[in-house]
TORKOL-4160 file (C-alpha; in steps of 0.2 Angstrom, whole numbers, padded with zeros to 4 digits, m for minus):
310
<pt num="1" X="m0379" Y="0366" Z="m0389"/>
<pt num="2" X="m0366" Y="0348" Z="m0391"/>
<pt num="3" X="m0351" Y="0354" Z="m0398"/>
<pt num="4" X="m0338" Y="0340" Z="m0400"/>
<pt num="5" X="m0324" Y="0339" Z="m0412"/>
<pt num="6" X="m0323" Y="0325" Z="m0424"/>
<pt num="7" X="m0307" Y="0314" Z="m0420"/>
<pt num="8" X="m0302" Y="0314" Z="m0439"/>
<pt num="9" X="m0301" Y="0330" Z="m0453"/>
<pt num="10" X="m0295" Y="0329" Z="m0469"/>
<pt num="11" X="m0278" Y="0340" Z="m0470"/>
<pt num="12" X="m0264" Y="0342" Z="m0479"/>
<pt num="13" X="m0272" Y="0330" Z="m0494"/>
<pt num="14" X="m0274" Y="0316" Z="m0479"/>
<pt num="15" X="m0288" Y="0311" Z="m0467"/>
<pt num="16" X="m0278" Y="0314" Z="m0452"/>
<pt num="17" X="m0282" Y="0312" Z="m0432"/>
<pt num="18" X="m0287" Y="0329" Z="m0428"/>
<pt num="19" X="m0276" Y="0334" Z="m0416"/>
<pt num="20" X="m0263" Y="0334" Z="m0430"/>
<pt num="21" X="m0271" Y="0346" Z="m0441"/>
<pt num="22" X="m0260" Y="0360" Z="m0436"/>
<pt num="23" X="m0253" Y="0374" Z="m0444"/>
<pt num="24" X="m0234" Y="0385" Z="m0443"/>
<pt num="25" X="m0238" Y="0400" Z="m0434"/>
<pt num="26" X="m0230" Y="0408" Z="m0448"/>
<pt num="27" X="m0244" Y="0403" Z="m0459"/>
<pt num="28" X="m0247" Y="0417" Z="m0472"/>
<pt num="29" X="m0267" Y="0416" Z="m0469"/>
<pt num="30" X="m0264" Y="0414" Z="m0448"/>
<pt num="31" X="m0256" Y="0432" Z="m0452"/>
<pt num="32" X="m0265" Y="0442" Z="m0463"/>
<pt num="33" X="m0283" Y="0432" Z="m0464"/>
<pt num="34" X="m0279" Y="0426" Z="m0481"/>
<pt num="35" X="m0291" Y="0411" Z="m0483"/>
<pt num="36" X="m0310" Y="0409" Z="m0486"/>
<pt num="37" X="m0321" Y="0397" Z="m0480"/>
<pt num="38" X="m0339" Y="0387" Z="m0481"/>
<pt num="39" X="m0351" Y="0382" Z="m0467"/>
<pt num="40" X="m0362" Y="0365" Z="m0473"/>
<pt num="41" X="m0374" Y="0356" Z="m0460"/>
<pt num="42" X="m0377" Y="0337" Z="m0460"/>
<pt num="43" X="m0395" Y="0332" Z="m0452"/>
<pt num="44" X="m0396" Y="0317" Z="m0444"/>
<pt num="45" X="m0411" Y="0306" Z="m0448"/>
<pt num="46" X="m0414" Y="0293" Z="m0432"/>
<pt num="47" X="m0429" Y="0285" Z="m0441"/>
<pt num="48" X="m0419" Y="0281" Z="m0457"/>
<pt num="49" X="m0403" Y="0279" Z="m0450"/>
<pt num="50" X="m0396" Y="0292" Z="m0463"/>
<pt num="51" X="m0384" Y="0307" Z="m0462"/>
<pt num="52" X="m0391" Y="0321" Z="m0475"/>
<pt num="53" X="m0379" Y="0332" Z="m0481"/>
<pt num="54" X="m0389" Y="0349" Z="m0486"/>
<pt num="55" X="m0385" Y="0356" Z="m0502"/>
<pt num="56" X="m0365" Y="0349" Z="m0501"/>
<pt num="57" X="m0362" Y="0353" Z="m0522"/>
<pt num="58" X="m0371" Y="0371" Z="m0519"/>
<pt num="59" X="m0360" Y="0374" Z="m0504"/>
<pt num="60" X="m0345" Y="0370" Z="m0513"/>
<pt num="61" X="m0347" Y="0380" Z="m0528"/>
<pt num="62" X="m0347" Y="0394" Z="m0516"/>
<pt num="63" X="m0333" Y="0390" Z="m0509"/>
<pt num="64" X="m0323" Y="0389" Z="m0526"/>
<pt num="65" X="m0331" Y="0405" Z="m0533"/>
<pt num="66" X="m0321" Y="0414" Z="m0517"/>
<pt num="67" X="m0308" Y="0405" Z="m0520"/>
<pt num="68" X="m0307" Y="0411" Z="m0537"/>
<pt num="69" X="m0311" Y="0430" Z="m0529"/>
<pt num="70" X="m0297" Y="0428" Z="m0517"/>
<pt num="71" X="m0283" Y="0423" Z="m0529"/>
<pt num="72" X="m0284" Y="0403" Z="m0523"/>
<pt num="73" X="m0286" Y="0386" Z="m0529"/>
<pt num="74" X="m0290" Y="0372" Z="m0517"/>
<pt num="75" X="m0284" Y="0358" Z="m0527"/>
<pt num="76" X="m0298" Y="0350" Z="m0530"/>
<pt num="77" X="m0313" Y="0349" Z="m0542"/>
<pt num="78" X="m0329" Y="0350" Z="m0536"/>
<pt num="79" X="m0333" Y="0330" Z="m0535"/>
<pt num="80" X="m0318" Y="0328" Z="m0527"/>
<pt num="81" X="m0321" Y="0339" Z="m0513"/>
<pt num="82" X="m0340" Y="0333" Z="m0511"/>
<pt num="83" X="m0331" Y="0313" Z="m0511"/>
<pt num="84" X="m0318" Y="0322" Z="m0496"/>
<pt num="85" X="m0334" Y="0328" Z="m0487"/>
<pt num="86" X="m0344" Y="0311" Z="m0489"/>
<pt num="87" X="m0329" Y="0301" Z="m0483"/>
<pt num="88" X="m0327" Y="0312" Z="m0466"/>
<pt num="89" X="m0340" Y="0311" Z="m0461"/>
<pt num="90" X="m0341" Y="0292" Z="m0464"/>
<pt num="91" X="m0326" Y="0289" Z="m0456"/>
<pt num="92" X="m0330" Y="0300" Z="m0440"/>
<pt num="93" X="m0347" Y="0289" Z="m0440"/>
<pt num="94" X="m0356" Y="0303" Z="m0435"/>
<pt num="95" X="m0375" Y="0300" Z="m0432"/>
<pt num="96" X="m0381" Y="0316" Z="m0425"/>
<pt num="97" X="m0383" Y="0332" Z="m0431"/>
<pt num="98" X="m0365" Y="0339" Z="m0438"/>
<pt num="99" X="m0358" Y="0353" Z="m0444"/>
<pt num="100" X="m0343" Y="0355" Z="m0456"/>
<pt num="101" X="m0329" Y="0370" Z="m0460"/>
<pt num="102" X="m0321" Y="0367" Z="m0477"/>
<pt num="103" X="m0308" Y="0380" Z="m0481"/>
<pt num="104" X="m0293" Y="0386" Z="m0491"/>
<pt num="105" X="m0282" Y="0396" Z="m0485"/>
<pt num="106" X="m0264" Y="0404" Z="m0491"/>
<pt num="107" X="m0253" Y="0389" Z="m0481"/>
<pt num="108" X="m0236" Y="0397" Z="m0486"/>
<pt num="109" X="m0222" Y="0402" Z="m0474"/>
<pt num="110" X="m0218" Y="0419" Z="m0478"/>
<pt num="111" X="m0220" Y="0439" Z="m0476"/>
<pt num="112" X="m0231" Y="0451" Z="m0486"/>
<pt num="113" X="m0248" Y="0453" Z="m0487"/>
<pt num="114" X="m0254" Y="0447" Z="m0506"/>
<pt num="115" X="m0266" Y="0435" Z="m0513"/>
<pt num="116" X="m0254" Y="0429" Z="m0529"/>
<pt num="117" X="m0240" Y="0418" Z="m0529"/>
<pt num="118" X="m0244" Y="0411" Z="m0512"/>
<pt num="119" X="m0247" Y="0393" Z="m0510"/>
<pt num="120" X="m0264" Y="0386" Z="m0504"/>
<pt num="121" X="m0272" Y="0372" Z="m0496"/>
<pt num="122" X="m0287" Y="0364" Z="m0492"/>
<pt num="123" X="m0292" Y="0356" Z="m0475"/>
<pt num="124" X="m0311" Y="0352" Z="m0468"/>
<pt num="125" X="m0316" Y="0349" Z="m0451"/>
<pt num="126" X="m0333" Y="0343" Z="m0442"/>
<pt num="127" X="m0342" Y="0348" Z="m0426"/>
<pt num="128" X="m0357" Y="0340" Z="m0418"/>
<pt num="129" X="m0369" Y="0357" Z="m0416"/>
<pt num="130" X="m0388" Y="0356" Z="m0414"/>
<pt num="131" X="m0393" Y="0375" Z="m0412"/>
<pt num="132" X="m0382" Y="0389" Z="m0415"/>
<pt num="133" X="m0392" Y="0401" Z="m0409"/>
<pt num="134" X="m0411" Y="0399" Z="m0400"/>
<pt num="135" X="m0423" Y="0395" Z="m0412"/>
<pt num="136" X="m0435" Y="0392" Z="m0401"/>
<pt num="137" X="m0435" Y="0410" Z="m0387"/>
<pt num="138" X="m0433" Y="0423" Z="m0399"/>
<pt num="139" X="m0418" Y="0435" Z="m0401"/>
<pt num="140" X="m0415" Y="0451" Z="m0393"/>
<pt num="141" X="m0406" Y="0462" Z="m0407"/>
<pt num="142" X="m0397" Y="0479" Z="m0410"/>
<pt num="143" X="m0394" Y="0488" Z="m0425"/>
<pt num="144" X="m0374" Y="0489" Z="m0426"/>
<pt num="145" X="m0365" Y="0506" Z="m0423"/>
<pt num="146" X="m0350" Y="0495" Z="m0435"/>
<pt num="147" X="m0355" Y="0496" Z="m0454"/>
<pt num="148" X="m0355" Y="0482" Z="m0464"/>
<pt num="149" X="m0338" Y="0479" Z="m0474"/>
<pt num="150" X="m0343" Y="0485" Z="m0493"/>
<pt num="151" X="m0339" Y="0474" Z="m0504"/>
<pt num="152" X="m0327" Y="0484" Z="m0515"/>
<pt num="153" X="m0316" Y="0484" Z="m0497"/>
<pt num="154" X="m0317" Y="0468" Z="m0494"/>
<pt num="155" X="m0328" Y="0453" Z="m0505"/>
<pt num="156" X="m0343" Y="0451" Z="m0494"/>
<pt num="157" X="m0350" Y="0436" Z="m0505"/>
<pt num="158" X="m0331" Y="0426" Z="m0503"/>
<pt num="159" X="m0333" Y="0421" Z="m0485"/>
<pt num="160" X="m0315" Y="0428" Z="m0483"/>
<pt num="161" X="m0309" Y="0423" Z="m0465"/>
<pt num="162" X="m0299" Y="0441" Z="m0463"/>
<pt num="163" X="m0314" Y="0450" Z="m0466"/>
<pt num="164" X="m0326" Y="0440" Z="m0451"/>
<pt num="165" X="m0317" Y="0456" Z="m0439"/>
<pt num="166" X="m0332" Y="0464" Z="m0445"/>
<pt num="167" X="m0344" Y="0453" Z="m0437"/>
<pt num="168" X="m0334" Y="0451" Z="m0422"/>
<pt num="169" X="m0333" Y="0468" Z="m0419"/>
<pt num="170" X="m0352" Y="0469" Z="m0421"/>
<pt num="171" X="m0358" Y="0452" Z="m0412"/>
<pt num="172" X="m0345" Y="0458" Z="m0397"/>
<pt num="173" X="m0353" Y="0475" Z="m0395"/>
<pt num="174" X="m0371" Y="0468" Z="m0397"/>
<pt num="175" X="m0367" Y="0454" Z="m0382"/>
<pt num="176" X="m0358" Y="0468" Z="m0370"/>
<pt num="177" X="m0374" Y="0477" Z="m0373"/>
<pt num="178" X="m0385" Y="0463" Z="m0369"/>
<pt num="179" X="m0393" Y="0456" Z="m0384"/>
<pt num="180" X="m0390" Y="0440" Z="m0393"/>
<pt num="181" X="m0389" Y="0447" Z="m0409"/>
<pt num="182" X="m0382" Y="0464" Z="m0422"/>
<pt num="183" X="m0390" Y="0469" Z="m0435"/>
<pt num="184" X="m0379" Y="0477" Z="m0448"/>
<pt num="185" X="m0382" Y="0493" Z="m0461"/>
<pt num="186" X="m0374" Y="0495" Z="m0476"/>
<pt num="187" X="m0362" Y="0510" Z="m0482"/>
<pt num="188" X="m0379" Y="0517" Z="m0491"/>
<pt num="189" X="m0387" Y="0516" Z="m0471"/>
<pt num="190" X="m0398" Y="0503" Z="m0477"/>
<pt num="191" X="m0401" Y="0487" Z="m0468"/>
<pt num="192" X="m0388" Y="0473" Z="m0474"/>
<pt num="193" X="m0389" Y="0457" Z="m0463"/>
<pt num="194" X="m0383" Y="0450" Z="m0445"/>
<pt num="195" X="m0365" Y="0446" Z="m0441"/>
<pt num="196" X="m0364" Y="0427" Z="m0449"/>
<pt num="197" X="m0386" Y="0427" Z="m0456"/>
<pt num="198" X="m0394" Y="0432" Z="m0468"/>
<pt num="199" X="m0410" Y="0443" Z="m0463"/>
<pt num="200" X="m0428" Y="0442" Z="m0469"/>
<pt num="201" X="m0444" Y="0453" Z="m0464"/>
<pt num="202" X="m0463" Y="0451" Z="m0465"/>
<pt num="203" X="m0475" Y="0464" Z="m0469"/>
<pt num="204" X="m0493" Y="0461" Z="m0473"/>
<pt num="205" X="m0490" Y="0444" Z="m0479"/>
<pt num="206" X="m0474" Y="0447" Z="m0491"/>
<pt num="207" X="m0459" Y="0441" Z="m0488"/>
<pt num="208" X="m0444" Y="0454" Z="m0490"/>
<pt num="209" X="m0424" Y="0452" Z="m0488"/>
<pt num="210" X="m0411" Y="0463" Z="m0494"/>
<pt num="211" X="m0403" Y="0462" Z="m0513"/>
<pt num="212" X="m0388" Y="0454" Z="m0514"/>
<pt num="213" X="m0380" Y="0473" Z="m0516"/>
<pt num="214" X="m0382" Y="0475" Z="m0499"/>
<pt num="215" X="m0364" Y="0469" Z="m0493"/>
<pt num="216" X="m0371" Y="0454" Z="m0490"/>
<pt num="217" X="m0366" Y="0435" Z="m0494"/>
<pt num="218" X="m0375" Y="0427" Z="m0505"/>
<pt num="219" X="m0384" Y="0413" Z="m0493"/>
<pt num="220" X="m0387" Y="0396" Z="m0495"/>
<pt num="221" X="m0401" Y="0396" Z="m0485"/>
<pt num="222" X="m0407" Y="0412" Z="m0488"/>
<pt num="223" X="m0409" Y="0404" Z="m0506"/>
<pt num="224" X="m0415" Y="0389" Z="m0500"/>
<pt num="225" X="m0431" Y="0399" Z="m0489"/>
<pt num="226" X="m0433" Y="0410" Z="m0506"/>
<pt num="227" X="m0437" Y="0396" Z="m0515"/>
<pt num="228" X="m0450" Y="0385" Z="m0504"/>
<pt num="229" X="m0457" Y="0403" Z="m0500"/>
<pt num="230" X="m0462" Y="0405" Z="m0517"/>
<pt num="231" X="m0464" Y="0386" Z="m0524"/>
<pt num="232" X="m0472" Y="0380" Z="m0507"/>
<pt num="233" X="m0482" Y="0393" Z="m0498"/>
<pt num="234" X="m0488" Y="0404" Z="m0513"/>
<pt num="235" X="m0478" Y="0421" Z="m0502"/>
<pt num="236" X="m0474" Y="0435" Z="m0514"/>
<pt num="237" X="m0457" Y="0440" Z="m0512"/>
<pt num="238" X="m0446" Y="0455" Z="m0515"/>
<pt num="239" X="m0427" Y="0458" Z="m0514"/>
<pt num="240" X="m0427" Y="0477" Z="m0509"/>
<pt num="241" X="m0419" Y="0490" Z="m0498"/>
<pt num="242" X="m0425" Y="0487" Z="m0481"/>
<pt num="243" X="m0423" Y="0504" Z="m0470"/>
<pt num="244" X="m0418" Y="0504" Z="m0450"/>
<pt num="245" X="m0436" Y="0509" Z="m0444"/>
<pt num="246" X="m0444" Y="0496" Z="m0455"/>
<pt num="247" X="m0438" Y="0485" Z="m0444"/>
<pt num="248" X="m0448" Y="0491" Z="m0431"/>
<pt num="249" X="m0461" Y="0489" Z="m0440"/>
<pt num="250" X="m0462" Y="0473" Z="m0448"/>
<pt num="251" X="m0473" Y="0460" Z="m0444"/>
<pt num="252" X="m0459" Y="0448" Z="m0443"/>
<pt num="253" X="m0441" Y="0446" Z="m0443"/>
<pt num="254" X="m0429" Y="0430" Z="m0444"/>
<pt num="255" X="m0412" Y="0428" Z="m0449"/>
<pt num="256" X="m0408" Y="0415" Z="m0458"/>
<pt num="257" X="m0390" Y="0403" Z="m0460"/>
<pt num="258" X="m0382" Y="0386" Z="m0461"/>
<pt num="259" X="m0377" Y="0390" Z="m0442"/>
<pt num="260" X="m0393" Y="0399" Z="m0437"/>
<pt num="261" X="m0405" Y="0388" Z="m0449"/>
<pt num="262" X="m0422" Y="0399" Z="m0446"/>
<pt num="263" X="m0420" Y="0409" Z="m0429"/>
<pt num="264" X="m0435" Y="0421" Z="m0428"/>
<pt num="265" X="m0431" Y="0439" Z="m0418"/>
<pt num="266" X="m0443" Y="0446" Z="m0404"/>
<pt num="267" X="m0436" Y="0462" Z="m0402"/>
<pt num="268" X="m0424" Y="0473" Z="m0410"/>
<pt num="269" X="m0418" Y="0491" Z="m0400"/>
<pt num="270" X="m0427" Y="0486" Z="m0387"/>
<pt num="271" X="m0443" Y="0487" Z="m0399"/>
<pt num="272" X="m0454" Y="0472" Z="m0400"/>
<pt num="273" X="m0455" Y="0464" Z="m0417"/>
<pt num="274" X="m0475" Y="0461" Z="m0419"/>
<pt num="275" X="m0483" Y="0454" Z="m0407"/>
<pt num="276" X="m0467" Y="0447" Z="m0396"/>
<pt num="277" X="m0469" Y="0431" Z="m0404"/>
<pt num="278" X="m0464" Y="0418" Z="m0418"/>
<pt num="279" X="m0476" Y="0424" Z="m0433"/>
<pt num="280" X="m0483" Y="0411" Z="m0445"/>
<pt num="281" X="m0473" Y="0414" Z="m0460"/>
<pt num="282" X="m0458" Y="0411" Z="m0450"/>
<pt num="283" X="m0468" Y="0395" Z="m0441"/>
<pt num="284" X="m0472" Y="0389" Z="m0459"/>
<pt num="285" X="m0455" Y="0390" Z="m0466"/>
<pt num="286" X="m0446" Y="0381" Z="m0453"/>
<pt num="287" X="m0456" Y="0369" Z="m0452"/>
<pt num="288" X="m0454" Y="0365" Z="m0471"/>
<pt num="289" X="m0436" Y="0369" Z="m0469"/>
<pt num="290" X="m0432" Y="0354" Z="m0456"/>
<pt num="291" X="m0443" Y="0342" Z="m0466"/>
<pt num="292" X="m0433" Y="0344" Z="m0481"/>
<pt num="293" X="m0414" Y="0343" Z="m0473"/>
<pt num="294" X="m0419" Y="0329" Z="m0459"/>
<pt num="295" X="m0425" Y="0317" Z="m0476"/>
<pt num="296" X="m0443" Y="0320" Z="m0467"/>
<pt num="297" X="m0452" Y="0329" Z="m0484"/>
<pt num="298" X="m0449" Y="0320" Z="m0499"/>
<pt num="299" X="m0447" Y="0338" Z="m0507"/>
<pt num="300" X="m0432" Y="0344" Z="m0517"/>
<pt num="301" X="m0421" Y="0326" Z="m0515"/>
<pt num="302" X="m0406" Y="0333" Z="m0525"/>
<pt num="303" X="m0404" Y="0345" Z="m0510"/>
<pt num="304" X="m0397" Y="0331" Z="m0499"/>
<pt num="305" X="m0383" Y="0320" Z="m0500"/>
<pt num="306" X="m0384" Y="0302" Z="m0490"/>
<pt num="307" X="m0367" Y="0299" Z="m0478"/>
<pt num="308" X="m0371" Y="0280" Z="m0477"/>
<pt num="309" X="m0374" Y="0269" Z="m0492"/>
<pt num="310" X="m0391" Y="0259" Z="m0491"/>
């Protein structure tokens, strides 16, 4: 996995060297986690010599609509911040596969843990990244002993930064343990999703994930592999409670993410999912997926957003 920083990030309402975006280590958000943030991939297309943003006006309405659950206002309207995004990347000249963090965050200097009143900002980083996880092996998962955070504690769809402990907590404990990946349930003991994916199964040819009352964030891909499921494939699909020992039994399971893209699971509590390996629904829908966001499919154009002009 190539992880390299980009030399410039847009901070403080400038594009900026990188090592200058720094923050006060009094910074209200470094204190109390006050900030949200968005994960958006940029596919780079070696045949075309094209940088594809995926879904960049999706990504950033979900950004604003945390914003707007966490009391914040980035200062900028939605064109504007899809211009920002364009205009980094551009100027990082990045011809490989990318991956970007937007955020806003509570940039005040000051005591006590609220969300009004507090002063925000907005700042956006990128990161070469190929595969987050192995899409390719399969992962080795565990069902968490953590609970997923409801979302009447703490907003599960507003990507809040203080509330990712959660998934630290649970990724940690599934790593000591030795497995690549946690598997979190909900406060009704009902399976929610991993620590930073959303999680689908497969069972008898239908494709199932869990509602979005689930505790779970309301994914752009997971949206994204709903849609070609049922527009490109012909898959029926439900939204549903999914329970811990359906797991187990499932034909198939994936998790799926900006950062994880399609990363199908071979075995869950030491269990083996199927037949211990990658399942055709799975092999079907990443395939599709990577055409569309490399510019390789000519399907759903509005989806991507070219970096260089032509």
């Amino acid at each position: 996995m190539k992880n390299s920083a980009g030399k410039i990030a847009f901070f403080k309402n400038q594009f900026v060297p990188i090592e200058e975006a720094n923050i006060n280590i009094q910074t209200h958000a470094l204190q109390y986690g006050t900030g949200a943030f968005g994960g958006i991939r940029a596919y780079w297309n070696e045949k075309e010599q094209q940088l594809w943003v995926f879904r960049l006006e999706d990504h950033y309405k979900r950004l604003l609509q945390s914003s707007r659950i966490l009391f914040m206002n980035p200062g900028y309207a939605l064109e504007d911040l899809k211009k920002i995004t364009v205009e980094l990347l551009a100027k990082n000249n990045w011809k490989q596969n990318v991956y970007l963090r937007p955020f806003v965050y509570k940039s005040a200097l000051e005591l006590s843990p609220r969300l009004y009143n507090v002063d925000d900002s907005f700042a956006i980083y990128t990161l070469a990244l190929d595969d987050y996880l192995d899409i390719n092996s399969g992962l080795r998962c565990c069902v968490s002993s953590w609970q997923r955070i409801n979302d009447n504690a703490i907003p599960t769809r507003s990507k809040a930064t203080g509330g990712y402990i959660n998934s630290a907590l649970a990724k940690s404990e599934a790593s000591l343990n030795g497995f690549d990946e946690a598997i979190f349930l909900d406060a009704n003991g009902m399976v929610s999703e991993g620590t930073a994916a959303n999680l689908f199964i497969v069972r008898d040819n239908v494709l199932i994930t869990a509602p979005k009352t689930a505790s779970i964030l309301e994914g752009i891909t997971r949206r994204t592999l709903l849609q070609i499921a049922k527009e490109q494939l012909n898959l029926t699909i439900e939204e549903r409670d999914i329970s811990r020992t359906e797991l187990y039994i499932a034909d198939e399971v994936f998790f799926s993410g900006t950062g994880v893209q399609l990363a199908w699971i071979k075995e869950i509590d030491h269990r083996t999912i199927g037949n211990g390996g990658i399942g055709p629904v799975s092999t079907k829908l990443r395939q599709l997926f990577f055409s569309i966001v490399t510019g390789n499919s000519e399907l759903y154009p509005q989806w991507r957003t070219p970096v260089y002009p032509k």
